[in-house]
N, C-alpha and C positions, 0 to 999 in steps of 0.2 A: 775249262780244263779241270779232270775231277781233279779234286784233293790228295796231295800225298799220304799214301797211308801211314799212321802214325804207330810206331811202335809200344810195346805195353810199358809201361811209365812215364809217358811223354805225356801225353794227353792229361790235362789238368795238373801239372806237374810242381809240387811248391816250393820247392828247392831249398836253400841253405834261408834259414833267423823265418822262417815258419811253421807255425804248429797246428800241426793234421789232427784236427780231433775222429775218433773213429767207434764204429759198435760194431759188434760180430752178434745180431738176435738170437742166433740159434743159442750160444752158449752163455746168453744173459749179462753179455759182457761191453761195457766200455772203455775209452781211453784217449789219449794221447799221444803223438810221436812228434819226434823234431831232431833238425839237425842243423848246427851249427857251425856257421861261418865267419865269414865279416863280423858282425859282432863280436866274436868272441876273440877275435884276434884285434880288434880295437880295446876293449878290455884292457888284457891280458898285455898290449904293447906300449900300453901306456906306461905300466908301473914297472914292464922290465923283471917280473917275478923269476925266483931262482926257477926252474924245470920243475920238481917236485910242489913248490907252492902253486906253481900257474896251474899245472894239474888238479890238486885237489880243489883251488877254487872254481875250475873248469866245472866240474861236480855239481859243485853247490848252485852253482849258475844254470845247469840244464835242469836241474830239482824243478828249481824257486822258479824258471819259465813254465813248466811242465804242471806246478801248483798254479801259480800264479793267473796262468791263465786260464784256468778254471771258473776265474770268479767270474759272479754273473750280476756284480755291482759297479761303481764307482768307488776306487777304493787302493789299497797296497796290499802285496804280502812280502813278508820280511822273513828272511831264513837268517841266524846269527848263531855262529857258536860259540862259548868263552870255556876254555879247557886248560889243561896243565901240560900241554903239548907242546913242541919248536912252532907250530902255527896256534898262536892263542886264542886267535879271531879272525873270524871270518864271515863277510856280511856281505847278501845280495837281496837285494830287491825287487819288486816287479810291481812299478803304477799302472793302473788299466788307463788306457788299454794299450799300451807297446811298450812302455818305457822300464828298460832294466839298466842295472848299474850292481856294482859289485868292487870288496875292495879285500887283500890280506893282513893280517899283521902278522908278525913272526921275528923271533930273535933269531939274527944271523949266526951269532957262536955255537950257539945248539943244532939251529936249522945244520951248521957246518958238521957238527961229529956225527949229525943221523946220519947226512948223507955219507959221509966217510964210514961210516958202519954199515952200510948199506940199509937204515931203518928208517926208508922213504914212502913206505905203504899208508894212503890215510889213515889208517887207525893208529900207527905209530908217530904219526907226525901231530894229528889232534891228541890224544891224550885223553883222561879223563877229565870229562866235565858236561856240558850241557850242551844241546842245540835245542833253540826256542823254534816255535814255526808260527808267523804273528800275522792275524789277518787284522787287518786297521779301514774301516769305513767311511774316516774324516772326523771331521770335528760332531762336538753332542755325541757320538757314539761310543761302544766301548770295546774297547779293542779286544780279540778272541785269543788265547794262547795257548798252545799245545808244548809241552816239556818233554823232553825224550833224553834219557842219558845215551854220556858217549863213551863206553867203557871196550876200545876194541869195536866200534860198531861202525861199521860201511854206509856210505850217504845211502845206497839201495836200499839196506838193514833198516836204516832212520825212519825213511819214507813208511816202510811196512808196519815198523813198531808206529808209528804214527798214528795211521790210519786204523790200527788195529786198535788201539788202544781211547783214542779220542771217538772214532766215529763206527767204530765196529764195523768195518769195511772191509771184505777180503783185499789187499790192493798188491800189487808186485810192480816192480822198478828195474830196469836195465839201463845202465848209465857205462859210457867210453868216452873215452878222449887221446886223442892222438894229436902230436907236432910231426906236422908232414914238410917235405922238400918240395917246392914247386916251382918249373923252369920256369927263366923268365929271363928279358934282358938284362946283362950284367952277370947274369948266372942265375943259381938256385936262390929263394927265399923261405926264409920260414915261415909257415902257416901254423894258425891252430884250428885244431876242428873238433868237435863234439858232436853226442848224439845219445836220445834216451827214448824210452819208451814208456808209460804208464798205461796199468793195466787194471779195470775194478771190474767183482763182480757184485752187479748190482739186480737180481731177478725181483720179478713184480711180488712172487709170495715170497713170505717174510720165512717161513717155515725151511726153506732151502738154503736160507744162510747158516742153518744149524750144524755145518761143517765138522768133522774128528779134530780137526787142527787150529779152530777156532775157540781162545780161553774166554772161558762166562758163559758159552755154550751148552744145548742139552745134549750135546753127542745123539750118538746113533739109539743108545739105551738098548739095545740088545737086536734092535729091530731092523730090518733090512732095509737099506738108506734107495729111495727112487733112483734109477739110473740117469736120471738127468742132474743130480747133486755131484755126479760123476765133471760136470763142467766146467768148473774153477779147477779142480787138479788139472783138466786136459789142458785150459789155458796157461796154465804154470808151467806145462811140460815143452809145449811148443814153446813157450818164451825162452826155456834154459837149451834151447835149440840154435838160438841167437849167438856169433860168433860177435865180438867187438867191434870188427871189422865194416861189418853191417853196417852198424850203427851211424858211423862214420863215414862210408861211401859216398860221393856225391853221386855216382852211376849207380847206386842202388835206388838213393832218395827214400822218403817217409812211405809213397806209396807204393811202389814195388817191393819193401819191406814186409808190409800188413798183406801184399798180396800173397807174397811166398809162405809166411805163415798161416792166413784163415782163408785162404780160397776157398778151401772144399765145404770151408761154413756158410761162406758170401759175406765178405767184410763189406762193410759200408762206409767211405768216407764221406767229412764234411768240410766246408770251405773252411780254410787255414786262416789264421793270425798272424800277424807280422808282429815281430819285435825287435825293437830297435835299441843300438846299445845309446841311452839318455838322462841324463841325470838332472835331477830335480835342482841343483843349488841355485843359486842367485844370489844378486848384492843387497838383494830387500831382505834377502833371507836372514843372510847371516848379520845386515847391518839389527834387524831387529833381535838376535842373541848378543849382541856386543851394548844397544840399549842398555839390557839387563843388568850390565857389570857394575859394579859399584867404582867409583872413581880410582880406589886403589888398586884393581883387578885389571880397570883400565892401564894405567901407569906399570903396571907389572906386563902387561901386554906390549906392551910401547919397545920397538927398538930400533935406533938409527931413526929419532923423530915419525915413525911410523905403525900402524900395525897394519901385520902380514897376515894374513887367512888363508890357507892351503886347503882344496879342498878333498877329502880322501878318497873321494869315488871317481872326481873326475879330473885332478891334479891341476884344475885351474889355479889360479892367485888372485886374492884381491888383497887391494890397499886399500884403509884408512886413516883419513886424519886424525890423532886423538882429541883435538880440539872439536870435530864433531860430536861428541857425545855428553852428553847434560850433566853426566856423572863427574864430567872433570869440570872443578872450579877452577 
């Protein structure tokens, strides 16, 4: 019996906590795309976040997948912001090769009048301050850091001033996030979902990154720029073509997305990545920072005969005895 015929996005289809890496040759261009499911509603239902936090760290979370898996080591990348915002901090992470985690902090009283004021927009909500972007290789090595202020600046804005700035990279970013209603028995439930895309142009001569809009650059200098320099503006154009909606689709998915935009170039995908929502703690972990204490740090630790260890990315608990540790005489 032949084969049923398979409609255009079925076939190799990566679906939701996958990331589609992609090139379009013609336009000298790579990337990235993903969409976000299960994961992120494991995240994000863990900690119970008000609506506007779960959002913005939805954000930070498709970024730091979107980086993260880039890397082509053994190793972490950490995205962390500390700001003067109702959200002060905000940290996700990605161990190669699958494991992400993610966590918010935020003052409720203040979180409360933004939202009463209606001044829920990320940039209103972080504030000024910083986002770090940290790539860590393990032990003996030295960890890489990229510094970006956050003065009004969009996680998409981040990524760009990032890249622009650390690696001289043309790079663009589209990032969404939706809580959707999904039937089910008992009724509707809440989901969340995300979705982002990254985009670099990276051509083999070096001479064609010398872009108008690119600072440190030699511009055009009076002289009439090859028409194929013309291809980082075109892939900018078709990205802001991108409705949010997209992003988030599961009946779109990452590869009927890339088709709708570079068909007429011939996008190229390649086998996706799975990530999974997983955190690194443990009881060796934290038993060996509790080692560290000095007995009196112990004993300040100690309550109801016990210490409690909460852990903030993954809201486990552990207990210890304080008579376990060498610091208490």
């Amino acid at each position: 019996m032949a084969e049923t015929e398979r409609k255009l996005g079925e076939f190799g289809f990566a679906g939701d906590d996958h990331v589609v890496p992609f090139s379009v040759a013609p336009l000298d261009m790579r990337g990235r795309s993903v969409q976000l499911g299960q994961l992120l509603d494991q995240i994000l239902g863990r900690h119970e976040y008000p609506e506007p936090v779960a959002r913005l760290l939805a954000e930070a979370i498709v970024l730091t997948v979107l980086l993260g898996t880039s890397l082509k080591f053994e190793g972490k990348f950490i995205l962390q912001t500390r700001s003067d915002g109702p959200v002060d901090m905000l940290v996700a992470d990605f161990s190669t090769p699958k494991a992400v985690r993610a966590y918010a902090r935020f003052d409720e009283e203040r979180l409360a009048a933004a939202i009463a004021a209606d001044a829920v927009s990320p940039e209103k909500l972080l504030g000024k301050g910083v986002l770090a972007l940290t790539i860590d290789q393990g032990a003996h090595t030295q960890r890489y850091q990229g510094i970006v202020q956050l003065d009004g600046t969009s996680m998409e804005e981040v990524a760009r001033i990032y890249f622009r700035q650390s690696e001289q990279i043309p790079t663009d970013v589209r990032l969404a996030v939706a809580k959707m209603l999904v039937p089910g028995e008992g009724g509707s439930k809440e989901h969340w979902r995300a979705g982002g895309i990254l985009t670099q142009f990276l051509p083999e001569a070096p001479e064609r990154l010398r872009l108008p809009d690119l600072p440190g650059g030699d511009g055009d200098q009076g002289r009439d720029h090859d028409p194929t320099d013309g291809s980082w503006q075109e892939v900018q154009a078709l990205l802001a073509t991108i409705e949010p909606s997209e992003l988030i689709d599961p009946t779109v998915g990452a590869e009927r997305l890339l088709y709708r935009l570079f068909h007429e170039h011939g996008v190229r995908v390649f086998e996706g990545a799975h990530v999974v929502d997983q955190c690194s703690c443990s009881r060796e972990k934290i038993r060996g920072i509790l080692d560290g204490f000095s007995a009196e740090e112990i004993v300040e630790s100690t309550e109801n005969g016990a210490i409690m260890v909460n852990c903030e990315f993954c809201s486990k608990a552990y207990e210890f005895n304080p008579a376990e540790f060498a610091a208490v005489e």
